[in-house]
C-alpha positions as CSV (number, residue, x, y, z in Angstrom):
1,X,-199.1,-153.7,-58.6
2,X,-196.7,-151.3,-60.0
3,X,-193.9,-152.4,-57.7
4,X,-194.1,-156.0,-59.2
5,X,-193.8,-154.7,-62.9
6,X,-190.3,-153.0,-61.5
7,X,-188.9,-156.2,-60.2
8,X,-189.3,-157.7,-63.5
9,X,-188.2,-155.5,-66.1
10,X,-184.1,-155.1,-65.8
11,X,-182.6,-152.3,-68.2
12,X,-179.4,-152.9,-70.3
13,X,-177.1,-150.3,-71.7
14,X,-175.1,-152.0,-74.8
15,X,-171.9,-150.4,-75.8
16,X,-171.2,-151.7,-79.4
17,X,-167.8,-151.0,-81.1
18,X,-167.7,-151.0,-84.8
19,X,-166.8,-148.9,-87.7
20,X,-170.6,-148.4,-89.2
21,X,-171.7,-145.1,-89.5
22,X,-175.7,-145.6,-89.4
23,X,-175.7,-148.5,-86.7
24,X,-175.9,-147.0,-83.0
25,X,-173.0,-147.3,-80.7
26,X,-174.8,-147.5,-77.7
27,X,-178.3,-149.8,-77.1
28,X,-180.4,-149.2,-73.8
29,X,-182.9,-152.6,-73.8
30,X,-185.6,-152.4,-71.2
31,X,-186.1,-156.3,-70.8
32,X,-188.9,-158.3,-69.4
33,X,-187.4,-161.0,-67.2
34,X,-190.6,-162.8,-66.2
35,X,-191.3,-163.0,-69.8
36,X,-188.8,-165.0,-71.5
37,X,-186.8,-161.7,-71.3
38,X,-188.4,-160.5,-74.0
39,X,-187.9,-157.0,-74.7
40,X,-190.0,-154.2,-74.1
41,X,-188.4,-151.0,-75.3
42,X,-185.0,-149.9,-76.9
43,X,-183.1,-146.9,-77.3
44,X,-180.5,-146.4,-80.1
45,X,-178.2,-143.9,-79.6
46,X,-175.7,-143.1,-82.1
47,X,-172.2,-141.2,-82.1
48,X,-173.8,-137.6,-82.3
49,X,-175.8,-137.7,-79.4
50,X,-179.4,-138.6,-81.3
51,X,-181.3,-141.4,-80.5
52,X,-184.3,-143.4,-82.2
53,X,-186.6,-144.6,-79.7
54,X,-187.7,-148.1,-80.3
55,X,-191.4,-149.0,-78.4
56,X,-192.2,-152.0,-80.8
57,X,-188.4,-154.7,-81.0
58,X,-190.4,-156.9,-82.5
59,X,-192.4,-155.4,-85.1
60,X,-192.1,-157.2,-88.6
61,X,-190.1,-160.3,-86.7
62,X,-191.1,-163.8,-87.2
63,X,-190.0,-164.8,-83.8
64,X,-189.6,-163.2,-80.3
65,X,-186.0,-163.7,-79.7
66,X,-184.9,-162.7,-76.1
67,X,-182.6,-160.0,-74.9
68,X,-178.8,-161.6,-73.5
69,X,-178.0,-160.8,-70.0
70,X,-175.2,-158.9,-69.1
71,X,-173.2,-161.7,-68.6
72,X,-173.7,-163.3,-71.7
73,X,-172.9,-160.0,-73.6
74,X,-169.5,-159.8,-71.7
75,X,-168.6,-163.0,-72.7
76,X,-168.4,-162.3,-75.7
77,X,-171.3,-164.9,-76.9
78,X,-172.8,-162.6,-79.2
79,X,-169.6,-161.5,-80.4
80,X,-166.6,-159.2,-79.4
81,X,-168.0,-155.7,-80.4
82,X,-170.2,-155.9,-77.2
83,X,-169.9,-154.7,-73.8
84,X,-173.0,-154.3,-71.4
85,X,-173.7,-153.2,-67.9
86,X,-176.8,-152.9,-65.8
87,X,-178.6,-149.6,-65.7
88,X,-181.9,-148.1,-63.8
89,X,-185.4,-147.2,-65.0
90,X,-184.6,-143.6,-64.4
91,X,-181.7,-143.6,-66.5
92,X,-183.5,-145.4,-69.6
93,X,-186.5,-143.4,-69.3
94,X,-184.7,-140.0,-69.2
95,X,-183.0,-140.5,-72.5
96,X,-186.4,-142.3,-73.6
97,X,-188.3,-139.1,-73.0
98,X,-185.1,-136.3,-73.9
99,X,-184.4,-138.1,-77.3
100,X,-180.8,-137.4,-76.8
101,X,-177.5,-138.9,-75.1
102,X,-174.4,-137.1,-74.0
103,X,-171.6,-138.7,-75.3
104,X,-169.4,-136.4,-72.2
């Protein structure tokens, strides 16, 4: 069973340029693709290096709005700031479980 949930779930690393202090400049989205790709997780990471892990992206929301692909980011749909590539679970779950990024 577990190798079905990993051929659903895709993971997203967001690179979003702006001149906002408190907003992170990076977003890792761990997205649910048989599910509306709603998502599951996310990881803020901001210019220092700290993160704010993120288990709940709906919490509060009145709707479940679904995570862009990769494609749609880079097309500048949800606006020029954005820039997104694919990443693995390994790579989300290490700075998931470290709390930190290395900006290097």
């Amino acid at each position: 069973m577990d190798g079905d949930c990993r051929e659903i779930m895709e993971y997203i690393k967001l690179f979003w340029n702006h001149e906002l202090d408190e907003e992170p400049v990076i977003i890792f989205y761990e997205v649910n693709t048989d599910d509306e790709r709603s998502g599951i997780r996310s990881i803020d990471i901001f210019a220092d290096g700290t993160t704010k892990n993120i288990d709940d992206l709906y919490e509060g929301a009145i709707e479940i709005t679904p995570i862009p692909t990769v494609e749609e980011l880079n097309a500048g749909i949800w606006g020029e700031g954005f820039h997104a590539s694919l990443i693995d679970k390994e790579a989300f779950d290490k700075v998931w479980e470290e709390c930190f990024y290395s900006m290097d």
